[in-house]
C-alpha positions, -999 to +999 in steps of 0.1 A: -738-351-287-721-315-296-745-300-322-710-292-343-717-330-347-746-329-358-744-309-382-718-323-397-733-354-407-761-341-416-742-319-442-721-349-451-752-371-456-767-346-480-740-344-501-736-382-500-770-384-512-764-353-535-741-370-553-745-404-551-757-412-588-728-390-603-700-409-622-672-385-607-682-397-571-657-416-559-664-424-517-633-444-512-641-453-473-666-453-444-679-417-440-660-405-471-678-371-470-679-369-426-643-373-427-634-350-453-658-322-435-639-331-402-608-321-417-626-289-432-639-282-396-605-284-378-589-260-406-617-239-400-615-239-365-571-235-363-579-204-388-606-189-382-619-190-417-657-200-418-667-238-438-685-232-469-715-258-455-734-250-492-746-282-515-727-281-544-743-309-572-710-305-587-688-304-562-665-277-550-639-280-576-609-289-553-614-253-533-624-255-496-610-221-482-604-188-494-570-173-483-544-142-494-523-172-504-549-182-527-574-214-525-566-244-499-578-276-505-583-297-474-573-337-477-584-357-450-575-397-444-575-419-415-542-433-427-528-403-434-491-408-447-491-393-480-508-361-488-525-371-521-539-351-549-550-367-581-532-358-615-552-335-632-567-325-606-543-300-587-562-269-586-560-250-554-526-231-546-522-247-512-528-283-502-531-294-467-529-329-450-552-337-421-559-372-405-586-384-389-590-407-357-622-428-357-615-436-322-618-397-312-636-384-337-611-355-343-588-346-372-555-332-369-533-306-394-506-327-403-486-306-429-490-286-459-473-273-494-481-255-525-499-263-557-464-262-575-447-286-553-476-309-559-473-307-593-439-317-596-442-344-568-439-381-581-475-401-593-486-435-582-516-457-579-525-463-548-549-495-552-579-476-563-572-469-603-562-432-594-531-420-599-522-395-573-495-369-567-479-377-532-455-357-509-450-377-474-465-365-446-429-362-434-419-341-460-447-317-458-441-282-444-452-273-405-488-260-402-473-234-382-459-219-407-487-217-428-505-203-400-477-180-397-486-168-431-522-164-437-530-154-400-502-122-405-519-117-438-550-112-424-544-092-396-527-066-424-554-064-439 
């Protein structure tokens, strides 16, 4: 097994356990914290922006990755149609949609867009008593072009 592996669920089972008695956890499916690190890891990886692997009892406040555009939160879901960010909760300046495949273990960049397109995106429940901002997968803009953007950033810099 890769050691990339490894670590990741041994990081995702330390913040399971880390915040496991706090009433704003919320794991809403198998793995909640693997698959949302999996997600992390591929952006990571595409951008070449290290994870922040550090235990956080509070959480990371919606902020996964530093960028020039700002902060990028990562969203990761196996079924992955909507990008979803709950209302009150839209924090970072970019969101990005990644899904993951159980049979693979990978996660793939689907699509991204920016905090103020999230906030003006329509609200719904979607079974769990948390209303979320959504934007369709569909609708979402090309990673490429996000990668178009922060990687020329950087290299200016």
């Amino acid at each position: 097994m890769d050691n990339n592996i490894i670590d990741l669920k041994k990081i995702a089972a330390q913040r399971e356990n880390l915040h496991k008695n706090h009433k704003s956890s919320r794991p809403l499916s198998k793995n909640y914290e693997y698959l949302g690190l999996k997600g992390e890891a591929k952006f990571a990886e595409e951008f070449g922006i290290p994870m922040d692997n550090k235990l956080r009892p509070e959480g990371d406040g919606g902020r996964d990755f530093p960028s020039v555009l700002g902060n990028i939160d990562v969203k990761t879901a196996r079924k992955a149609f909507n990008l979803l960010v709950e209302v009150g909760k839209v924090v970072s300046d970019v969101y990005v949609l990644a899904k993951y495949t159980d049979e693979t273990d990978e996660a793939e960049l689907l699509g991204w867009e920016y905090k103020d397109k999230i906030l003006k995106a329509p609200t719904k429940d979607f079974g769990y008593g948390i209303i979320n901002h959504y934007i369709s997968k569909n609708e979402l803009i090309p990673i490429s072009h996000l990668k178009d953007i922060v990687l020329d950033k950087q290299e200016r810099k």
